[in-house]
C-alpha positions in Angstrom: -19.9 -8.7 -34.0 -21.3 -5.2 -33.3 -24.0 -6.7 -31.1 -21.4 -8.6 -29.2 -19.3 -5.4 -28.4 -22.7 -3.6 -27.6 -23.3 -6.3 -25.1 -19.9 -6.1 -23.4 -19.9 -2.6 -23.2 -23.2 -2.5 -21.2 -21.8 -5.1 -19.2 -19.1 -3.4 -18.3 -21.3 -0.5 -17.6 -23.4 -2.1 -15.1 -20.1 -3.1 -13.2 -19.0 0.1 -13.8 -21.9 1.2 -11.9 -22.2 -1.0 -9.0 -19.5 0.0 -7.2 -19.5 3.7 -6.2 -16.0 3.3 -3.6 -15.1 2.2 -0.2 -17.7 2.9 2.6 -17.1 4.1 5.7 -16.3 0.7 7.4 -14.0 -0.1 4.7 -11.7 3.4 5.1 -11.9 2.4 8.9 -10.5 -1.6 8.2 -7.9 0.3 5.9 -6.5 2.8 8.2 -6.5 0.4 11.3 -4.8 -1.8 9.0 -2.0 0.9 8.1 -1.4 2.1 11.4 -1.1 -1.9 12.5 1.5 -2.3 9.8 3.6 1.3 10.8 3.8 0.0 14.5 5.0 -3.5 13.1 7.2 -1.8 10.9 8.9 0.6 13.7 9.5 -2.1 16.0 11.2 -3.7 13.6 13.3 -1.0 12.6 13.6 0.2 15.8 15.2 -3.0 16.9 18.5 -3.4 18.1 20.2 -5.1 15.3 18.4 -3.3 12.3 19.2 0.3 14.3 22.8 -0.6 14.3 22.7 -2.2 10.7 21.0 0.7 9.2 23.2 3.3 11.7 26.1 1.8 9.7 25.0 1.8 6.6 24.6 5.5 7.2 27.4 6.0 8.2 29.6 4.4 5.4 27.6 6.1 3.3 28.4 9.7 4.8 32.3 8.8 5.0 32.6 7.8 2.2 36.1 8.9 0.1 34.9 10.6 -3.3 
């Protein structure tokens, strides 16, 4: 039992090890994906029938009777 735990521990050691983070390349993938995704996203919110759906939703929100 003890030299099964001792062999999954360095296993999980040498995983550990291999991957030291995201390279340059990687961070550039990932923020050109982001910004892709923020444009998407304020096109559709920027739209005419979320603007007004969300404009109302405001404003119910703000006149509402306590």
């Amino acid at each position: 039992m003890w030299m099964r735990m001792r062999q999954m521990r360095r296993a999980w050691l040498r995983l550990a090890r291999t991957d030291a983070g995201m390279t340059t390349s990687e961070y550039a993938v990932g923020t050109i994906a982001a910004c892709a995704f923020a444009a998407v996203l304020y096109k559709v919110v920027t739209s005419g029938p979320v603007s007004d759906a969300l404009e109302s939703l405001i404003g119910k929100a703000l006149g509402a009777q306590f």
